[in-house]
C-alpha positions as CSV (number, residue, x, y, z in Angstrom):
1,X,-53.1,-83.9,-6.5
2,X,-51.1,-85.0,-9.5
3,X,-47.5,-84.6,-9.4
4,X,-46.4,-82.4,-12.2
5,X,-43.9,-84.0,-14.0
6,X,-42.6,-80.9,-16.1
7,X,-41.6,-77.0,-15.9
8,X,-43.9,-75.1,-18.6
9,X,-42.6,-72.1,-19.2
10,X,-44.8,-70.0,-22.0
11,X,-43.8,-66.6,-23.7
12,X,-40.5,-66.3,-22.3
13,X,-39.4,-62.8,-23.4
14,X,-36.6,-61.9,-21.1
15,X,-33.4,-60.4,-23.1
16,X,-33.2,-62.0,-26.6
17,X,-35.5,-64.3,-25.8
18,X,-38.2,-64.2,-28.7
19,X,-41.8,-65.8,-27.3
20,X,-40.5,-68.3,-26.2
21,X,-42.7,-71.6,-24.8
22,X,-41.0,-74.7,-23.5
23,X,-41.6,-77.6,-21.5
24,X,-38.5,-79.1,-19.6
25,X,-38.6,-82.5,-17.6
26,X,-38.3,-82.2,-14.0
27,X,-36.1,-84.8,-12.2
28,X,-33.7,-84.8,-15.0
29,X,-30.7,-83.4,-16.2
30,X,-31.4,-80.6,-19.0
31,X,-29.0,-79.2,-20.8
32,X,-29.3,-76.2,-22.5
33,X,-26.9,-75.7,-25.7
34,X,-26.7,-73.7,-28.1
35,X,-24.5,-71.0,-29.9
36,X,-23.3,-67.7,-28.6
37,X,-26.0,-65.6,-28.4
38,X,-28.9,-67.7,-28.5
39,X,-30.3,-67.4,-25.2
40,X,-29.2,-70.0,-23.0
41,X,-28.7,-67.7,-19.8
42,X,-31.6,-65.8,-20.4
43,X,-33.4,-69.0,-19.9
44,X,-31.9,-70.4,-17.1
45,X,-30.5,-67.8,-15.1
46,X,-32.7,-64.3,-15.8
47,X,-36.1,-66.6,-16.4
48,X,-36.0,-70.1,-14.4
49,X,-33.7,-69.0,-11.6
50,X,-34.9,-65.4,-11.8
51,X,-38.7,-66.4,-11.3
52,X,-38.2,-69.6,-8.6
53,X,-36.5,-67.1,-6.5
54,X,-38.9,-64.2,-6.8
55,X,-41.5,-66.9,-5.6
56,X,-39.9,-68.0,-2.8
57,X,-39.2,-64.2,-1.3
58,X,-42.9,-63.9,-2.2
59,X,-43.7,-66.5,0.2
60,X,-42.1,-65.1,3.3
61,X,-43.9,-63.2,6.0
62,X,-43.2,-59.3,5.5
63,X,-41.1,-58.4,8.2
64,X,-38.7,-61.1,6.7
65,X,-39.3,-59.4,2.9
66,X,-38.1,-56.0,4.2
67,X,-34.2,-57.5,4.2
68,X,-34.2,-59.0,1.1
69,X,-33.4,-57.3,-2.3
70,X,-36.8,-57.2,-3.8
71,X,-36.6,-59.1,-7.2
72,X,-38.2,-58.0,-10.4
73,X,-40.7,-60.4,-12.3
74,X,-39.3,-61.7,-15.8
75,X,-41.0,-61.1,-19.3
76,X,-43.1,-64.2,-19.0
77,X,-46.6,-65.0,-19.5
78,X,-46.6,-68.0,-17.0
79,X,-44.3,-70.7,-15.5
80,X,-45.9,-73.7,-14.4
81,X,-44.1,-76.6,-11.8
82,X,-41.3,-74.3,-10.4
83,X,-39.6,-75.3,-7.5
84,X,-37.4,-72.9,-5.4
85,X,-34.4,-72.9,-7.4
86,X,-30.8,-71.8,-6.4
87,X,-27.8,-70.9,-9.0
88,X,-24.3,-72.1,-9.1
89,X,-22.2,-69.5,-10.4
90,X,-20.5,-70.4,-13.3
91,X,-16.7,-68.4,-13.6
92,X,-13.1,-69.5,-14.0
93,X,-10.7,-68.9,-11.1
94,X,-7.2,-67.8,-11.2
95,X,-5.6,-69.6,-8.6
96,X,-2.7,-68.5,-7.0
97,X,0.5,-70.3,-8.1
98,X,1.0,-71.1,-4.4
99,X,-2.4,-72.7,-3.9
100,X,-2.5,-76.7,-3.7
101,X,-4.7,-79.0,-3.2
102,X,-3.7,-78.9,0.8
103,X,-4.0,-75.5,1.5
104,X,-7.3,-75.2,-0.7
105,X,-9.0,-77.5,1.6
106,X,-7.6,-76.1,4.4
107,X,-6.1,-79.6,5.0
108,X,-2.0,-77.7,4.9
109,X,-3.7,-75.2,7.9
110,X,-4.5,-78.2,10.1
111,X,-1.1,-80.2,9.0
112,X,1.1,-76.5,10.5
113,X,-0.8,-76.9,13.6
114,X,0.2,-80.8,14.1
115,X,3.7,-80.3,13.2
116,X,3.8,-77.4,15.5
117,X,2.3,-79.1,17.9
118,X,4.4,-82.7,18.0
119,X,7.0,-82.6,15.6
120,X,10.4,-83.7,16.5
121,X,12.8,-81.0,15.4
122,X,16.2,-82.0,14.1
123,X,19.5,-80.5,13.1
124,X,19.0,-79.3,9.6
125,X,22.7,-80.1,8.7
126,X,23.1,-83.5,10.8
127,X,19.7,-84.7,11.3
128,X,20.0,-84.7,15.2
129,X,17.4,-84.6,17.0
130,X,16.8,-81.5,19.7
131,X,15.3,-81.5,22.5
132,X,13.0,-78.4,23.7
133,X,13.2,-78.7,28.3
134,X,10.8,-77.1,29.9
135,X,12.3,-75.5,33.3
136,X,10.2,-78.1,35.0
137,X,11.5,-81.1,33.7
138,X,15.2,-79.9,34.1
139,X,14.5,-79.6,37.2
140,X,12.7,-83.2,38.2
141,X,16.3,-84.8,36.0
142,X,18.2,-83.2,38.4
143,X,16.4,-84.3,41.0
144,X,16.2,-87.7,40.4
145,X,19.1,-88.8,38.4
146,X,22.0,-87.6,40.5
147,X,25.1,-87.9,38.8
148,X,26.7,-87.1,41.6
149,X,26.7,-85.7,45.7
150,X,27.6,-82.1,43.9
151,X,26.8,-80.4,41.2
152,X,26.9,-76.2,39.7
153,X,24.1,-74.7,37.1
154,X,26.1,-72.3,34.8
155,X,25.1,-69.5,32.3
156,X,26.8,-69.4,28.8
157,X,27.7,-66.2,27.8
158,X,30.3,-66.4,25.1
159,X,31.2,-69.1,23.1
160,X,34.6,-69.4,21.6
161,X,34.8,-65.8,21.2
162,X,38.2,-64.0,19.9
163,X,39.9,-61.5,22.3
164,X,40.1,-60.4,25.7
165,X,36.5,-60.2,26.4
166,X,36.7,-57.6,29.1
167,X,33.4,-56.5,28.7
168,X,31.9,-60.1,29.2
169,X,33.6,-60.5,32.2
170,X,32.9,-57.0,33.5
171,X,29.1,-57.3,33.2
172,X,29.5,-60.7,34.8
173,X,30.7,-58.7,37.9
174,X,28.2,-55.8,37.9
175,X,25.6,-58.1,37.7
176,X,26.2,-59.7,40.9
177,X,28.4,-63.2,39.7
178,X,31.4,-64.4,41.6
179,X,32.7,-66.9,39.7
180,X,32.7,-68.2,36.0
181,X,34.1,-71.0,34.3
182,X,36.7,-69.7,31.2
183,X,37.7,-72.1,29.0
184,X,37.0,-75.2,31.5
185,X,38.4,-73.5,34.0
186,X,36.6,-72.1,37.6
187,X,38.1,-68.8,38.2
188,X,37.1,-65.7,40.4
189,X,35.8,-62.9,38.7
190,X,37.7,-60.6,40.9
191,X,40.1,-59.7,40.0
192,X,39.9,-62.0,37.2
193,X,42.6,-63.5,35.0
194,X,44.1,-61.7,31.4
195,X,42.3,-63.6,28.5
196,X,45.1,-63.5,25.1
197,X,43.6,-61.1,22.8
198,X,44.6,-63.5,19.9
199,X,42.7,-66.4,21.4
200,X,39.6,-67.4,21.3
201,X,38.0,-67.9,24.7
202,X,34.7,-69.8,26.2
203,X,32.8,-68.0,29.6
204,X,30.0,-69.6,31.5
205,X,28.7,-67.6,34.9
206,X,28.4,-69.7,37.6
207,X,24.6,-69.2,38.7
208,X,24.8,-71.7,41.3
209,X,27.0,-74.4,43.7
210,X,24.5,-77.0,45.2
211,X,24.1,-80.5,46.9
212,X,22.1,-82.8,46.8
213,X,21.4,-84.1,50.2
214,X,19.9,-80.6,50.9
215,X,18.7,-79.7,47.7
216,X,15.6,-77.4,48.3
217,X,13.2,-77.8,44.5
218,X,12.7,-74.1,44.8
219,X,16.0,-73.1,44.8
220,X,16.4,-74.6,42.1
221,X,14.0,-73.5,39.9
222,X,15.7,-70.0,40.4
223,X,18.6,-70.9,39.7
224,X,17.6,-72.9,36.6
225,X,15.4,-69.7,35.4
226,X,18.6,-67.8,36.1
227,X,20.9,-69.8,33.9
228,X,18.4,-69.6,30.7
229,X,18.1,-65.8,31.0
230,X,21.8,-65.5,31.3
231,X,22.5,-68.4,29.0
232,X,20.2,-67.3,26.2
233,X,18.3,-69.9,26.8
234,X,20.7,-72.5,28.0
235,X,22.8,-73.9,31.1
236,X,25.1,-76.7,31.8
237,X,24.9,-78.6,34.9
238,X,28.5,-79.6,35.9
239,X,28.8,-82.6,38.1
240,X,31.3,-82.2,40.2
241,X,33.3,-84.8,42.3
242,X,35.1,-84.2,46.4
243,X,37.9,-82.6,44.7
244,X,35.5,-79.9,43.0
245,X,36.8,-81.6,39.5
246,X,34.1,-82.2,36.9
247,X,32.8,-85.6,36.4
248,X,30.0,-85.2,34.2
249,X,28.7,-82.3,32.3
250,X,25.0,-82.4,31.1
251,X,23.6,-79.0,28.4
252,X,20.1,-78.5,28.3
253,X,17.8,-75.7,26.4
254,X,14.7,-74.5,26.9
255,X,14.8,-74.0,23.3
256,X,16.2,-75.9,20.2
257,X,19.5,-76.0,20.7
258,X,22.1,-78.3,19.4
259,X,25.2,-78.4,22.2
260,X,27.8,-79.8,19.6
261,X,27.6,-77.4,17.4
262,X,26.1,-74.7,19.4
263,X,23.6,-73.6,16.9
264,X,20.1,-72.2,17.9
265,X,17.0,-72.8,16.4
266,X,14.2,-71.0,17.0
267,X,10.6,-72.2,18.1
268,X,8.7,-73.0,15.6
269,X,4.9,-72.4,15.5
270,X,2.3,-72.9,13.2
271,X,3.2,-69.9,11.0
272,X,6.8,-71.3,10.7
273,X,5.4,-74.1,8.7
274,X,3.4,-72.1,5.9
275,X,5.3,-71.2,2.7
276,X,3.2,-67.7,2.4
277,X,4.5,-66.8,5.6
278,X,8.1,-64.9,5.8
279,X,8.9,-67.0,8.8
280,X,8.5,-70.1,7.1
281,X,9.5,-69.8,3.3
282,X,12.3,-70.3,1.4
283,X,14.2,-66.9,1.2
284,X,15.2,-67.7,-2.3
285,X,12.0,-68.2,-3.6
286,X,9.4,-67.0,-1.5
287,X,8.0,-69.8,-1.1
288,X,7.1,-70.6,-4.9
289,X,9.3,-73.2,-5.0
290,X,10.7,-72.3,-8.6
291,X,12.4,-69.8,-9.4
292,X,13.3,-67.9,-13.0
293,X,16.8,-69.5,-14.2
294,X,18.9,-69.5,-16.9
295,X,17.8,-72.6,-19.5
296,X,21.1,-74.1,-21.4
297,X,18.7,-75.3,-24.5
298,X,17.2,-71.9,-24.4
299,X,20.2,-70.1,-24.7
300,X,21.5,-72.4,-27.5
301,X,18.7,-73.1,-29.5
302,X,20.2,-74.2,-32.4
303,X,23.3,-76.2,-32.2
304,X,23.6,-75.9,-36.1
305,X,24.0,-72.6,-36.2
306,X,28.0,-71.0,-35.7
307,X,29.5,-68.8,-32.9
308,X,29.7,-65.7,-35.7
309,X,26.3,-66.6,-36.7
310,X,24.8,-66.1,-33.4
311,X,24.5,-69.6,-31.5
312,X,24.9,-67.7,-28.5
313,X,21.3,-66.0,-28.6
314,X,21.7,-63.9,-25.6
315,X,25.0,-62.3,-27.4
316,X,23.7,-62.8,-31.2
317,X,24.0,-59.3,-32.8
318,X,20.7,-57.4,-32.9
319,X,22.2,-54.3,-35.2
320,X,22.8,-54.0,-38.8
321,X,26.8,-54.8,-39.4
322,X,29.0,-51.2,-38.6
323,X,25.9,-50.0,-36.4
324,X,25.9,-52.6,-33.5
325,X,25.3,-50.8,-30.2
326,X,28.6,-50.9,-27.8
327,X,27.0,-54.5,-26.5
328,X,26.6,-56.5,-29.1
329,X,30.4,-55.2,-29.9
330,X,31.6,-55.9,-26.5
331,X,29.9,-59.6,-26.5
332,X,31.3,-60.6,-29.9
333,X,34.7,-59.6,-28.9
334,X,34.3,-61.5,-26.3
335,X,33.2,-64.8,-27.6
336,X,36.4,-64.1,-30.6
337,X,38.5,-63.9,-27.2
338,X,37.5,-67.1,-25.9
339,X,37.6,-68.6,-29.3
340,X,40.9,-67.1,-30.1
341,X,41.8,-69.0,-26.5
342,X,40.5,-72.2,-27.0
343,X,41.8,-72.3,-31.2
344,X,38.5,-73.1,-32.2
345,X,37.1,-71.9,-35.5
346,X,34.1,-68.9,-35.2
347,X,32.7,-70.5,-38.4
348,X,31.8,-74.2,-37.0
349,X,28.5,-75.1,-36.0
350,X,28.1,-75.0,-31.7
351,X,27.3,-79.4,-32.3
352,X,30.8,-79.4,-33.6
353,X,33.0,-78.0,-31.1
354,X,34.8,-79.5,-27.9
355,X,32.4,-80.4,-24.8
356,X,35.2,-78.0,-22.6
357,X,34.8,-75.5,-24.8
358,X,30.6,-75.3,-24.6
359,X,31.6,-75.9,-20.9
360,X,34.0,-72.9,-20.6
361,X,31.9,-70.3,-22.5
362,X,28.3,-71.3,-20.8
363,X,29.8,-72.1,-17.3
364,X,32.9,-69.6,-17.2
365,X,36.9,-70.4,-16.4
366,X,36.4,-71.0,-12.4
367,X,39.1,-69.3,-11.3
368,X,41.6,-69.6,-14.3
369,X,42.3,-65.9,-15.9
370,X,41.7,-65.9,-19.5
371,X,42.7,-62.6,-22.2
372,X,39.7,-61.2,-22.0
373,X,38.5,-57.3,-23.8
374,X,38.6,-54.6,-22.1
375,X,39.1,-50.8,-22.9
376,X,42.6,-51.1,-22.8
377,X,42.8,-54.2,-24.6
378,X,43.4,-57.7,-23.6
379,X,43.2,-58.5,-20.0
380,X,43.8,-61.9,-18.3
381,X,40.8,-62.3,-15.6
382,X,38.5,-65.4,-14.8
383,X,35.3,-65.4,-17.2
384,X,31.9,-66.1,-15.6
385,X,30.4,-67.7,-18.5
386,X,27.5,-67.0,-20.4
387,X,24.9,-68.4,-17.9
388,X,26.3,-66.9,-14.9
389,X,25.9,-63.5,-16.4
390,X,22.5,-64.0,-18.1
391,X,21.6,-64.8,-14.4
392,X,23.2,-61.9,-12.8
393,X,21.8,-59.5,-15.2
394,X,18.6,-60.7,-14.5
395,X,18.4,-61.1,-10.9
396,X,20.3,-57.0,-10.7
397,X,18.5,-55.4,-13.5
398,X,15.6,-53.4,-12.5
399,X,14.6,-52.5,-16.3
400,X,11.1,-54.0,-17.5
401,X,12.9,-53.9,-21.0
402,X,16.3,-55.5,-19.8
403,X,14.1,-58.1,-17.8
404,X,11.8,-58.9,-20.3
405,X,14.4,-59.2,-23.2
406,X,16.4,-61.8,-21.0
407,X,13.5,-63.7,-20.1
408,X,13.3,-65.2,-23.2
409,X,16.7,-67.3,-22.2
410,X,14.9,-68.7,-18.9
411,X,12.7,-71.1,-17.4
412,X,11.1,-71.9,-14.3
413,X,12.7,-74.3,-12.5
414,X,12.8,-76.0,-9.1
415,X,14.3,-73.5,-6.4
416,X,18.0,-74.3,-6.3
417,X,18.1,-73.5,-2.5
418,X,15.1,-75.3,-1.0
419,X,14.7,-77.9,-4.7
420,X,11.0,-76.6,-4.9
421,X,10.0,-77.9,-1.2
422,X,9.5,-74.1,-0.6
423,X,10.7,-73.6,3.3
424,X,13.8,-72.9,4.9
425,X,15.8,-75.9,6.3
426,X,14.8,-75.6,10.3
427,X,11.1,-76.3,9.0
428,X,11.9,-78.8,6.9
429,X,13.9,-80.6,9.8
430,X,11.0,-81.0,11.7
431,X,9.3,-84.4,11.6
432,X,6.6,-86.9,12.8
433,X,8.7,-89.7,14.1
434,X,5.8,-91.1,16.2
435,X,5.7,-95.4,15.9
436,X,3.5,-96.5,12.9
437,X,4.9,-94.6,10.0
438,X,8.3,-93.5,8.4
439,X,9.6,-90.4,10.0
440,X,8.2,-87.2,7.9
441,X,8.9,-83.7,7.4
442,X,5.6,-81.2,6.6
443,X,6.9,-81.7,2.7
444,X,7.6,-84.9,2.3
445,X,3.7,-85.7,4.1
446,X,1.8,-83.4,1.1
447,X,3.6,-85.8,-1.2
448,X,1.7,-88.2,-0.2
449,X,-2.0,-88.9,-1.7
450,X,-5.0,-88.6,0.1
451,X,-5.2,-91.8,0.3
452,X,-1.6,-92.3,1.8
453,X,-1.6,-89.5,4.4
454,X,-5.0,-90.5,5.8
455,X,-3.5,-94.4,6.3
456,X,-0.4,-92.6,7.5
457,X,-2.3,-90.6,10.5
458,X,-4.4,-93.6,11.2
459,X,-2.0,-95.9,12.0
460,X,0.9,-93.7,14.2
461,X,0.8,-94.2,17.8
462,X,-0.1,-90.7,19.6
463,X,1.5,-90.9,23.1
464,X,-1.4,-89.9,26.2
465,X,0.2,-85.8,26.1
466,X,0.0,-85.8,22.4
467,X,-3.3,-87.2,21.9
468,X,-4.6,-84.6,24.5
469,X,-3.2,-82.0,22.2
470,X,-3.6,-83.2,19.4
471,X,-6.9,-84.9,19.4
472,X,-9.0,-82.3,17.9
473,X,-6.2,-81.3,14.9
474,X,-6.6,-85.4,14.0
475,X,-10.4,-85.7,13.6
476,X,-10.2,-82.2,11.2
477,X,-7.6,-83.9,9.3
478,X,-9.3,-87.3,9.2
479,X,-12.4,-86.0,8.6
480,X,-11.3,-84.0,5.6
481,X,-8.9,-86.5,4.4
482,X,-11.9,-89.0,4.3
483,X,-14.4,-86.7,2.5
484,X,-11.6,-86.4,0.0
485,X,-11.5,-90.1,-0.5
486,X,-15.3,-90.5,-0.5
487,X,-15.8,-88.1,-3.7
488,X,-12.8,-90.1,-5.6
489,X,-10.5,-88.1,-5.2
490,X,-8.0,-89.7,-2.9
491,X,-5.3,-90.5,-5.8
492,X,-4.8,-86.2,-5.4
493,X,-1.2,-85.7,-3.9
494,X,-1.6,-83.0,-1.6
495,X,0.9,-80.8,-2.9
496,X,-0.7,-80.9,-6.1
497,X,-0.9,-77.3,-7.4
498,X,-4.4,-76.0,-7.4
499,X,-4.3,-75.0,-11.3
């Protein structure tokens, strides 16, 4: 049989479709153009589409018919050389403004799950690293790197704390301890020595005393387990010399814990490292990374213009002169106040006057008082400045009108807490710092390209442990990363926003 080498469609009626007979090419692209109206759909989508489907139901056994809607035959009088046809939807999305291209190919959920997984975390402030100990491998340190013949597990339970802490040391006691070490000091619970009140003061319980010529493993383990649950979560491991003095001192944390500063950190999981979680983005911004601020060329858009003739837009006058509401009064004594301060002239253009004096009416007087109104006149206080209180008054007004009218004054800018990387600090201090690539946190990897990250995964060094857990996270990301490249699109950042 001859191939057929077109579609004949003949009296195509459907819609506004008028009789219509056609013959389109098959193995080609068609494109069918034409003005609004004209009956472009109707031919493709309620005729072509409409028909190769109804044909291919048609064809199906009848128990399989009896779940599928039953489709209806178009105004035709005959289609010759159709195929089985399927339809692409044609619609405009609205993308969220937190989608990107990571998280829109699922790439971002598979990057949470890696960091989670064998990111190092750091101190967000000092960039240390911390160290997560499992109970297990505190215990095998102990075991086999002795400091010393002695040694005593201890509980933290307040650190530098003010006062007498006579309710820290009385739990202590009812729960079973004899001794504790205050502020470096071993010293018997009972009856226990007078802390100043107007000191501040340091207790660790003393969980254990051990050797280590007799040291039995399950012992301890207890008394490791012990210490984190009295510790929060960490214990010190004093090693002591004949004389019972301390020769070493060794802090360890079964969670992320800095022992410098003392801070805690929690564990972070996969959700920790997703900006539409609350766990994981920036407070500020909600994980938008911009937020709605105060814009210096929107608030002055015209430097020609005068301080009396409104080059303070937020504070121009919006009533006829001797009608002004109380506001615009209020804010054009004040700007005569600071004028009358500074001896400027209200009649200048804004381009014209001192640099400190722009500075001191947008950014305010710090701390210096200046005569500023009020209802009993003239009153010396520190003046915020014009931005400071747009921003105020937007971020406390709960008005649609107020909001809306000071809007006009702002812009979108980068978050000024996280600087638009949309997580909180801990997250941010986690990083890959595995041999073969530049130590990375989860933000600074989506700026790289496709290209980049999939180069960047590639060529790190996975340690035995990680690539056991790790190994099916790397061939989803390698596999999607490479698809990526394969279409041409592996110059896209991965951050890229999805609009």
């Amino acid at each position: 049989m001859a191939e057929v080498s077109h579609i004949r469609i003949r009296g195509a009626r459907e819609h506004n479709l008028k009789n219509l007979s056609v013959d389109l090419p098959k193995n080609a692209l068609v494109v069918i153009t034409g003005p609004s109206g004209s009956g472009k759909s109707s031919l493709a989508f309620d005729t072509l589409f409409a028909e190769g489907q109804r044909r291919y139901v048609q064809s199906l056994s009848a128990y399989a018919r009896q779940f599928l809607d039953q489709m209806q035959k178009p105004e035709v009088d005959s289609i010759e050389g159709l195929c089985p046809a399927i339809a692409i939807e044609q619609r405009t999305s609205a993308p969220s403004p937190r989608s990107t291209v990571g998280t829109t190919t699922e790439l971002y959920d598979f990057l949470r799950l890696l960091f989670a997984a064998v990111g190092t975390p750091h101190h967000p402030r000092t960039g240390k690293p911390l160290r997560r100990w499992t109970v297990q491998e505190m215990v095998e340190a102990m075991l086999t790197s002795p400091v010393s013949e002695r040694f005593a597990i201890l509980g933290p339970v307040a650190r530098a704390q003010p006062g007498p802490l006579t309710h820290v040391l009385d739990r202590l006691k009812r729960d079973g301890f004899v001794r504790a070490r205050i502020n470096g000091r071993f010293e018997l619970l009972d009856p226990g020595p007078k802390l100043a009140r107007t000191a501040t003061h340091t207790v660790e319980a003393v969980v254990d005393r051990l050797a280590t010529k007799d040291l039995s493993r399950g012992r301890l383990t207890e008394s490791v387990e012990t210490a984190l649950r009295v510790g929060g979560g960490v214990l010190t491991v004093v090693w002591l010399d004949r004389g019972g003095e301390s020769v070493a001192e060794w802090t360890m944390s079964n969670e992320n814990f800095d022992p410098e500063s003392g801070d805690h950190f929690p564990t972070l999981t996969p959700r920790h490292f997703s900006f539409n979680s609350p766990l994981g983005a920036c407070p500020a911004c909600q994980g938008l990374g911009t937020e709605v601020l105060a814009d210096r060329d929107l608030i002055v858009p015209d430097p020609g213009l005068t301080l009396a003739g409104g080059a303070i837009q937020p504070w121009a006058p919006r009533g006829k002169p001797g009608k002004s509401p109380a506001r615009d009064d209020f804010h054009r004594a004040t700007i005569e106040a600071l004028a009358s301060f500074a001896g400027v002239p209200l009649d200048a253009p804004w381009r014209d006057l001192p640099q400190e004096f722009q500075h001191l009416v947008l950014h305010g007087s710090g701390d210096r008082p200046i005569p500023l109104p009020s209802p009993k006149g003239l009153e010396p206080r520190p003046f915020e400045g014009v931005i400071a209180w747009l921003q105020s008054t937007f971020d406390g007004s709960e008005s649609p009108q107020t909001r809306g009218r000071l809007e006009r004054f702002m812009n979108r800018q980068p978050c000024r807490h996280c600087g638009g990387r949309r997580l909180r600090p801990e997250v941010l201090a986690v990083r890959l710092t595995q041999t073969g690539g530049p130590p990375r946190n989860i933000f600074e990897f989506c700026e790289l390209t496709v290209e980049q990250a999939l180069a960047d995964l590639e060529n790190r060094s996975w340690t035995a442990g990680e690539a056991a857990v790790t190994e099916e996270i790397l061939r989803e990301l390698t596999a999607r990363l490479r698809f990526l490249r394969d279409v041409g699109v592996g110059y896209l950042t991965l951050n890229r926003e999805t609009h």
